[in-house]
C-alpha positions in Angstrom: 145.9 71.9 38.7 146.5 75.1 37.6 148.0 76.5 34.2 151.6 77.3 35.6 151.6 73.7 37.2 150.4 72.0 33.6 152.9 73.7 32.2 155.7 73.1 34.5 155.1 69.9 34.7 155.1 69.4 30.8 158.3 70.7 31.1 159.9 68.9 33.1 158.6 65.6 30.7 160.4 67.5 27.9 163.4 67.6 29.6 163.6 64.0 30.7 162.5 62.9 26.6 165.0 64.6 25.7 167.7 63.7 27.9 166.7 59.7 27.4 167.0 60.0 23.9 170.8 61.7 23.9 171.9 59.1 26.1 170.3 56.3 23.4 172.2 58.1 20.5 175.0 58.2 22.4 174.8 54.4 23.1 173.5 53.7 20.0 176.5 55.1 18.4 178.9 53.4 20.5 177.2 49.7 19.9 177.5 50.6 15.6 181.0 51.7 16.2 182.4 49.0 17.9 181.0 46.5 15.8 178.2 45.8 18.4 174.8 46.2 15.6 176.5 43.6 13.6 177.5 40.9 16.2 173.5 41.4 17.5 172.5 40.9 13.6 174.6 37.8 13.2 173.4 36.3 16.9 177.0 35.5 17.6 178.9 34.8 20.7 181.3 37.0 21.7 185.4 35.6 21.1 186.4 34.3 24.6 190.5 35.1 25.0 191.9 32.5 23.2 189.9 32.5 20.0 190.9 36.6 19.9 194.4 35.8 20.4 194.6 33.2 17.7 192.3 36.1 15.8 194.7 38.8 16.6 198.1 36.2 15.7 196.8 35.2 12.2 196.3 38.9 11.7 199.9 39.4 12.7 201.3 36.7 10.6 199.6 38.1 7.6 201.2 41.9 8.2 205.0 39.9 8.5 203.7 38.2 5.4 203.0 41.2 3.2 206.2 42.8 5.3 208.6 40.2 3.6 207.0 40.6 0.3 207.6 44.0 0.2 211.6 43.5 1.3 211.3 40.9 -1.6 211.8 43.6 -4.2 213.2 46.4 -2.0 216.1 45.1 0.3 215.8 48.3 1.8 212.5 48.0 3.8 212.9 44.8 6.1 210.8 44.1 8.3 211.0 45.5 12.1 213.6 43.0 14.4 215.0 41.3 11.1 219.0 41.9 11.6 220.0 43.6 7.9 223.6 44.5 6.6 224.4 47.9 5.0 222.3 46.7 1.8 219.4 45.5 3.3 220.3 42.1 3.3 220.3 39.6 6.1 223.1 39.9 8.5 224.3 36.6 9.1 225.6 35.7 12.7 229.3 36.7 12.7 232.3 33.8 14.1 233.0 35.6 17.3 228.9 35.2 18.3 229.6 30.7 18.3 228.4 30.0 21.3 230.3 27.7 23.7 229.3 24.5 24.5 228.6 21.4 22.2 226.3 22.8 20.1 229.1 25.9 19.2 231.6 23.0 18.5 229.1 21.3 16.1 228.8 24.8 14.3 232.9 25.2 14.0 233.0 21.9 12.7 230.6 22.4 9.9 232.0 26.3 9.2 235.3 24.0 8.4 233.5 21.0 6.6 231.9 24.1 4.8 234.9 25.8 3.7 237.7 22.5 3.5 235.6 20.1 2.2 238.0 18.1 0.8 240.2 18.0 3.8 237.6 17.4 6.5 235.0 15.3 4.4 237.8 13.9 2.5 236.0 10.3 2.0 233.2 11.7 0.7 234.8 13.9 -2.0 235.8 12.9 -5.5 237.3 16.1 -6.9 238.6 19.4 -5.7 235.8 21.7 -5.3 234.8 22.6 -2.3 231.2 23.7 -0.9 231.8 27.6 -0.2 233.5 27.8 -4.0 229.3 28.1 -4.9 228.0 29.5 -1.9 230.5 32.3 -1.8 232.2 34.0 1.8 231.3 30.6 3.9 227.8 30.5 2.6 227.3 34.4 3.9 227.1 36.1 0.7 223.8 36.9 -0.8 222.9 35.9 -4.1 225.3 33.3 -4.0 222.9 31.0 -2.9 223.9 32.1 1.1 223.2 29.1 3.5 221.4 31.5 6.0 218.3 31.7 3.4 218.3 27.9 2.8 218.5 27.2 6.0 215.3 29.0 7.3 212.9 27.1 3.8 213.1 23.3 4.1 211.6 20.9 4.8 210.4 21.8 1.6 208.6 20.3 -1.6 210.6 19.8 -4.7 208.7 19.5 -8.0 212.3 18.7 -9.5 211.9 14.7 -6.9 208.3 14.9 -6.3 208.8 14.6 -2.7 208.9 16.2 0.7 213.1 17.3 0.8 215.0 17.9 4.6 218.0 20.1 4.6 219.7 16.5 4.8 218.6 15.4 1.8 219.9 18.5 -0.3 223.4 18.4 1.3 223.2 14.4 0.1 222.8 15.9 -3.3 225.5 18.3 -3.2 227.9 15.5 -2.1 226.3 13.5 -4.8 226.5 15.7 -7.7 228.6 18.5 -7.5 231.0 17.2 -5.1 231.2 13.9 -7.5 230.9 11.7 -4.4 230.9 8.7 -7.0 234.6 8.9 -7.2 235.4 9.7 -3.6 237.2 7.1 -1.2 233.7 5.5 0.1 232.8 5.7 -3.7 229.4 8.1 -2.3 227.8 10.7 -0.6 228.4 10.4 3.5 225.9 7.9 5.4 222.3 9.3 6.1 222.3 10.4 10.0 226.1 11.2 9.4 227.5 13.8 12.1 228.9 15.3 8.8 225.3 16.5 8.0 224.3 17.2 11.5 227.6 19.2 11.7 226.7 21.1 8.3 223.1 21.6 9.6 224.0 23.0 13.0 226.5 25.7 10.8 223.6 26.5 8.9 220.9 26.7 11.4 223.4 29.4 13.7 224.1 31.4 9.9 220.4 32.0 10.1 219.8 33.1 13.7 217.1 36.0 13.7 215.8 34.7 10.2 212.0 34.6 9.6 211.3 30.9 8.8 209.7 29.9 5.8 210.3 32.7 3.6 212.2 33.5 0.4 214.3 35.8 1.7 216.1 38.9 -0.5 219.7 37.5 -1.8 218.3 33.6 -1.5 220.1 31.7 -4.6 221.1 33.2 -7.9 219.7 35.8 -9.5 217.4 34.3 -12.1 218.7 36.5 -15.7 216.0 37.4 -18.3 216.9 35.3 -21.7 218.6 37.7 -24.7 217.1 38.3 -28.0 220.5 37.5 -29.4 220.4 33.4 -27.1 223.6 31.8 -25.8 226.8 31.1 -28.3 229.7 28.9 -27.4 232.2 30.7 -29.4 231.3 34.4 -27.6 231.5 33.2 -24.4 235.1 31.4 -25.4 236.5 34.6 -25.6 234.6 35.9 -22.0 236.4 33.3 -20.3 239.7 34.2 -21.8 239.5 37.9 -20.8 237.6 37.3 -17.4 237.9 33.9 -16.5 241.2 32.0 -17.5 243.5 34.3 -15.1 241.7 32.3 -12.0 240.3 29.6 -13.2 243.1 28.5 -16.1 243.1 28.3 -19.8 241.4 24.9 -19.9 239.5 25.6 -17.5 241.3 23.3 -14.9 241.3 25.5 -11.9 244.8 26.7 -10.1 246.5 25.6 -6.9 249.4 26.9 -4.5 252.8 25.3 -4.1 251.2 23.0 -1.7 248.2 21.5 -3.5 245.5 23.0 -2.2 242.8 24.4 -4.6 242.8 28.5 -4.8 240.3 28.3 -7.8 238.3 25.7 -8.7 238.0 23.9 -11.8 235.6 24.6 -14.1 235.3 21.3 -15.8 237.1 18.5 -16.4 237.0 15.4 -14.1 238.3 17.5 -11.1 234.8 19.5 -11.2 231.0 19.0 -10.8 229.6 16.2 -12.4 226.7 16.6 -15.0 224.2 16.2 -12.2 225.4 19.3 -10.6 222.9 22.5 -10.5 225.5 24.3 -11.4 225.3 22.6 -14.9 222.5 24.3 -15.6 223.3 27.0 -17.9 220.7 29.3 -16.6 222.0 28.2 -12.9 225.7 29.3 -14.2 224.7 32.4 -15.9 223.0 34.3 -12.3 225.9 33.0 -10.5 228.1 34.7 -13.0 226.4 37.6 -13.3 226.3 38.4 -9.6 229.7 37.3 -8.5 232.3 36.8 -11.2 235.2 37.8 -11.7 235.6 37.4 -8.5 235.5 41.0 -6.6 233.8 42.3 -9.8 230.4 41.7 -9.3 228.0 42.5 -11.7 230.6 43.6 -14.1 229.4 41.6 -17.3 227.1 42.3 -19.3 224.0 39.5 -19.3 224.6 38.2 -22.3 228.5 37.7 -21.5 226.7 36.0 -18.5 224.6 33.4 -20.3 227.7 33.3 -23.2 230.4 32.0 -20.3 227.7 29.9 -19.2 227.1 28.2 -22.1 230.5 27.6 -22.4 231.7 25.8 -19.1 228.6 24.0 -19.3 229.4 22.5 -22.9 232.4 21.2 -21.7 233.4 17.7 -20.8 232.9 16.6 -17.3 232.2 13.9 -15.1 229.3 11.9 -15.4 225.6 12.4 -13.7 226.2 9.0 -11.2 221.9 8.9 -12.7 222.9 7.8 -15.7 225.3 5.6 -14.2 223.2 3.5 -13.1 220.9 2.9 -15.9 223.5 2.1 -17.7 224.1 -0.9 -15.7 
């Protein structure tokens, strides 16, 4: 062969070298890129559909996750499809959205066992409160312990019973305790399976339509309040009620009604109110309420310590019973 073939034909092997090795890098690149060097290392199978879906959904769940943490402390970042008010709270489902149908007559029945409770739960009822008087606007207002975040966390564990508690079971409390079912006409709380509580449940459940389940939602309960350096004192928050209290709720702390009978304000204490049992007999319980809603219309108004003062106030006062104690007694 002659020198110009040799070196054309050298050439050409050149060429070809080099062309097979840039289409290596460029595969080579691709494989590390897309994860491909490492699956090979690890001499894994490759996720079939399902396994990537469930892959891809626990990834998802764990964005939402750290979404809802963040509107935690900021109300005003909620997470994407989450229906918010002007504050950045949860908008709860408004009346004129009630569906038709049974289950929008089961939600109008527990809006009015919600706000009359007297009147339409009147045998399980022994005093004049009623259950919106804690869970403020129909249970819509946020940190007032709004029924729309409640509704979306239980079942739940409770360290408070050491057990696994149903929405069921804490509207049984509330009848119990701070409705003073003990001296109602049935002399308790309604029945377990009662349509009262299914009723109630059904109210809550349409409150919290568009609500991320299991989740501590912004505006759930009461503001928790940081204790003062100077502690609670009976005789400071005596003169709180009287300036901010007493025109509502009376001098003695007995509550007011209109010409017909029916509780405008209810009392505070005295056998008319919450028994002992009653969250709301927590001091700490009473003073985020307070802070956060009263007077009424004049939220956040006090100060924190007239918060935890007024608390420890009503809560020293006389009032019915915990139904607990009751029955040791016996």
């Amino acid at each position: 062969m002659s020198k110009l073939g040799l070196q054309a034909s050298l050439g050409k092997r050149i060429l070809l070298g080099a062309i097979v090795a840039l289409v290596l890098l460029i595969v080579g690149f691709l494989f590390a890129t897309q994860g491909g060097w490492n699956h090979f290392l690890r001499s894994e199978p490759p996720l079939d559909r399902g396994e990537q879906n469930a892959q891809n959904a626990s990834q998802e769940r764990q964005s939402f996750s750290n979404d809802m943490a963040s509107w935690r402390t900021d109300p005003g970042k909620p997470p994407m499809g989450v229906p918010v008010d002007r504050d950045g709270y949860f908008q709860p489902s408004l009346d004129r959205e009630i569906p038709d149908g049974e289950f929008g007559e089961a939600v109008r029945r527990g809006r009015e066992i919600f706000t009359n409770t007297g009147t339409n739960a009147a045998d399980f009822v022994g005093n004049d409160l009623a259950c919106t008087n804690c869970h403020l606007d129909a249970g819509r207002r946020p940190n007032a312990a709004p029924m729309w975040a409640a509704a979306v966390k239980y079942p739940a564990y409770r360290s408070k019973n050491e057990m696994i508690n149903t929405m069921e079971d804490r509207v049984h409390g509330c009848f119990t305790y701070s409705m003073n079912a003990q001296d109602s006409p049935s002399g308790g709380p309604p029945p377990r399976g009662s349509q009262i509580y299914k009723d109630l449940e059904s109210y809550f459940f349409w409150l919290a339509q568009g609500a991320p389940i299991d989740t501590h939602l912004p505006g759930a309960g009461y503001p928790e309040l940081e204790k003062t350096e100077l502690g609670t004192d009976k005789e400071r928050g005596e003169a709180v009620f009287a300036a901010n209290c007493a025109a509502c709720h009376g001098d003695e702390g007995q509550g007011t009604k209109d010409l017909n009978g029916r509780t405008i304000f209810p009392p505070l204490w005295g056998e008319r109110s919450f028994n002992w049992g009653a969250g709301m007999h927590r001091t700490s319980t009473a003073a985020g309420f307070i802070k956060a809603n009263m007077p009424l219309g004049k939220p956040y108004s006090l100060t924190d310590q007239e918060a935890w003062d007024v608390a420890a106030y009503i809560t020293s006062k006389d009032r019915p019973i915990d139904p607990r104690d009751v029955d040791k007694s016996q």
